[in-house]
C-alpha positions in Angstrom: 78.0 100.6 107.2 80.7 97.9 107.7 81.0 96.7 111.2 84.6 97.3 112.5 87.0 95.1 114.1 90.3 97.0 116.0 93.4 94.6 115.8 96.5 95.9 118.0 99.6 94.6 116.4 97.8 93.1 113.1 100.7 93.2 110.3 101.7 89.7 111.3 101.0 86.4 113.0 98.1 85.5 114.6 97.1 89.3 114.1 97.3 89.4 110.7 95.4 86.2 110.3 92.6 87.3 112.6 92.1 90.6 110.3 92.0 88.1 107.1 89.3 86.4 108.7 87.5 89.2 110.3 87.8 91.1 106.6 86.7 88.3 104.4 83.6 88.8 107.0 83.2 92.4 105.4 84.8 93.9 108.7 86.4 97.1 108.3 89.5 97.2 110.2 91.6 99.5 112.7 95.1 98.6 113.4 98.3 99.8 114.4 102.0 98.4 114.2 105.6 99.1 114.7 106.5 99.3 111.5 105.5 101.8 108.8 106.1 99.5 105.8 104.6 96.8 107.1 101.3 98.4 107.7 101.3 100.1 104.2 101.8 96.4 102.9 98.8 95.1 104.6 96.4 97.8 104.2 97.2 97.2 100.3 96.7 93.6 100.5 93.5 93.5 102.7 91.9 96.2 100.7 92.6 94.6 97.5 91.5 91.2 98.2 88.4 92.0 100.3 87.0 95.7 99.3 86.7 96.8 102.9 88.3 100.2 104.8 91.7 99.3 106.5 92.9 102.4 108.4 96.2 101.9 110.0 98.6 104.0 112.3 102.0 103.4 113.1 102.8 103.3 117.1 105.2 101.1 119.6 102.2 100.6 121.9 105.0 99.2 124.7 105.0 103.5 125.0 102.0 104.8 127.3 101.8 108.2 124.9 101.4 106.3 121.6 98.7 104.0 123.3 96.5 107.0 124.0 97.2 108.6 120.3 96.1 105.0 118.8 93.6 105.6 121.3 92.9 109.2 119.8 92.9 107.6 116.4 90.2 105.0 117.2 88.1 107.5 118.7 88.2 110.1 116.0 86.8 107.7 113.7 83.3 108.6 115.2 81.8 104.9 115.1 81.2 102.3 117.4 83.8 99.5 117.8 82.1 96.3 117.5 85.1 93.8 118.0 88.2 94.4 120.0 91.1 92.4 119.8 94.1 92.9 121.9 96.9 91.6 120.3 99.8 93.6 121.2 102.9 91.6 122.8 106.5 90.7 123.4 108.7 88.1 125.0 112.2 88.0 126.3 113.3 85.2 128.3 114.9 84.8 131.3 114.4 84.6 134.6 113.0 86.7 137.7 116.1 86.0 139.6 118.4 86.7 137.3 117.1 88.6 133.8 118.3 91.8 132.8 117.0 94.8 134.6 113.8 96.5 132.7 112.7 93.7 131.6 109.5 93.0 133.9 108.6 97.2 133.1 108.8 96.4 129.3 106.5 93.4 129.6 104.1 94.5 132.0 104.3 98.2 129.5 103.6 96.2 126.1 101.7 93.4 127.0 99.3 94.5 130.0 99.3 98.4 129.9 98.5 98.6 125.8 95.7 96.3 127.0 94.1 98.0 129.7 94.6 101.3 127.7 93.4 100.6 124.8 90.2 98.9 126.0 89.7 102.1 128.2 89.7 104.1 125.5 87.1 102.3 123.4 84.5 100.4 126.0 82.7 103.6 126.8 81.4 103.4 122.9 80.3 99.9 123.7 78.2 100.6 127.0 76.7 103.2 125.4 75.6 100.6 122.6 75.2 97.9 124.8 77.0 95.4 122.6 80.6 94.5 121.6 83.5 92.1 121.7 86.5 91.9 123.2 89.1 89.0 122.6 92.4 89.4 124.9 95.4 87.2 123.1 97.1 85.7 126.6 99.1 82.6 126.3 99.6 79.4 128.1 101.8 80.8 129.8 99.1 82.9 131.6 98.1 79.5 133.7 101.5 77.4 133.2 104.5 78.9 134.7 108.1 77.5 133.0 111.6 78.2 133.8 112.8 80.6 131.4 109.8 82.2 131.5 110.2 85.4 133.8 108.5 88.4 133.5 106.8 87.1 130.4 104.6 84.6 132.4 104.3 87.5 135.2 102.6 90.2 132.8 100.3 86.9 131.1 99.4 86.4 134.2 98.1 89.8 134.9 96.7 90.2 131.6 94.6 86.9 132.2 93.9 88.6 135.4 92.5 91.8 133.9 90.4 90.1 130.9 88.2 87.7 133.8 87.8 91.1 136.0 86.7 92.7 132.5 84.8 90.0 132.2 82.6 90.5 134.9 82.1 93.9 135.1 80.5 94.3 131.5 78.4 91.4 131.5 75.7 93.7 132.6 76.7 95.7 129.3 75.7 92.9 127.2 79.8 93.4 126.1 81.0 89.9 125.4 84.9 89.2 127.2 87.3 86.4 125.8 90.4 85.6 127.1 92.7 83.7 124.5 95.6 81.3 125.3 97.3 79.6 122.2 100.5 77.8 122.8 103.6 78.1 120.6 102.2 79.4 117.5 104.4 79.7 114.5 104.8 83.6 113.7 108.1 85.6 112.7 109.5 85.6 115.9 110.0 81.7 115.9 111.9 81.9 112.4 115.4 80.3 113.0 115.0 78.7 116.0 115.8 75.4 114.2 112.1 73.6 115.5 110.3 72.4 112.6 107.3 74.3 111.5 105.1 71.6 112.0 105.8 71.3 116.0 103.6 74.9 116.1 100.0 76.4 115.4 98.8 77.9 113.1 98.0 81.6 113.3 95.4 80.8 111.2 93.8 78.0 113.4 93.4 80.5 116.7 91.9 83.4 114.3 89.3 80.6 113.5 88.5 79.4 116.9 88.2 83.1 117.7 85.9 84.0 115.1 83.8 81.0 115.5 83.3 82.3 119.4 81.9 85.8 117.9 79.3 84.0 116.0 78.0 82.6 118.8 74.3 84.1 119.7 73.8 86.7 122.1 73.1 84.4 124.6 76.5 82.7 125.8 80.4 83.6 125.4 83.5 81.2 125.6 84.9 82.8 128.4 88.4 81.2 127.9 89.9 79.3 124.8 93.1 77.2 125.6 94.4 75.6 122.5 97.9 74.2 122.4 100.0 72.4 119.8 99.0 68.4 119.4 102.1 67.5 120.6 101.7 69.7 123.8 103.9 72.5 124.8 107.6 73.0 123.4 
């Protein structure tokens, strides 16, 4: 049987191009999204191009009862998850003394709680086995605080937070924690913004970095990977 890699928001960006790399691995994948079209469209592609099982489930994992249904989904599935990404996020700017009200519970909902759910939900599988993988996708702006930043940086912060307590409390599990900072990365959310594609990462470039940390042997783990555009941060 296949291993199997969950992705949390894999029909685009540096979700989507973790999955490619994961599936040209002979993964199966796991993933959920937003949007019901979307996921059809990459469950055809990924299945076509690299013969392995995509299952997919739509759900706004920013809501706490679709996080425990994805959960459900994952769980049903009756095998062991052998690599965990959490890749689930959004970003509004402004700032904490002056950006709209919700804001900070929409963040902390999508970005941390999905996390922290979602890895409840399958690390009980893992201990059992005594082996897994979990990458979290934080940002640089986890450990770099910036003006228009706000409640974004706030629930990075905690995420990076939650992936080095993770970190240490399954070591003895012989479960393998990542947390993952990219910098401005080019994705669909950057489209328009009038900065030249080449001032960003690629997606492509952090699912690389990522997968060349799984290979690693059982005996280390990159603990953190900060990467960041050449030209530093925009």
């Amino acid at each position: 049987m296949n291993k199997l890699i969950v992705v949390t928001g894999g029909t685009k960006g540096i979700g989507k191009a973790i999955i490619e790399i994961f599936a040209a691995a002979g993964f199966d994948v796991a993933t959920c999204a937003r949007n019901k079209d979307d996921l059809k469209k990459l469950k055809a592609e990924i299945t076509e191009k690299y013969k392995v099982s995509v299952l997919t489930m739509q759900a706004d994992l920013s809501n706490r009862g679709e996080i425990q249904t994805f959960v459900n989904f994952i769980q049903a599935m009756q095998r062991p998850v052998d690599v965990l990404i959490n890749n689930t996020g959004t970003f509004a700017p402004g700032q904490v003394h002056n950006e709209e009200e919700g804001v900070l519970e929409k963040m902390i909902q999508t970005n941390l709680y999905s996390a922290y759910h979602v890895t409840r939900g399958v690390v009980g599988a893992m201990k059992e086995k005594e082996e897994g993988y979990i990458f979290t996708i934080c940002s640089t702006a986890s450990i770099t605080p910036y003006t228009n930043g706000g409640s974004y940086c706030i629930s990075k912060y905690a995420l990076l937070g939650m992936n080095k307590v993770l970190r240490e409390e399954l070591k003895a599990f012989n479960i393998k924690v990542t947390s993952v900072l990219p910098g401005a990365t080019y994705t669909a959310s950057w489209e328009g913004a009038g900065i030249p594609e080449t001032r960003f990462m690629k997606p492509e470039d952090v699912a690389k970095v990522i997968f060349t940390a799984y290979e690693l042997s059982d005996r280390t783990v990159v603990e953190e990977i900060l990467m960041r555009p050449q030209l530093g941060d925009l």
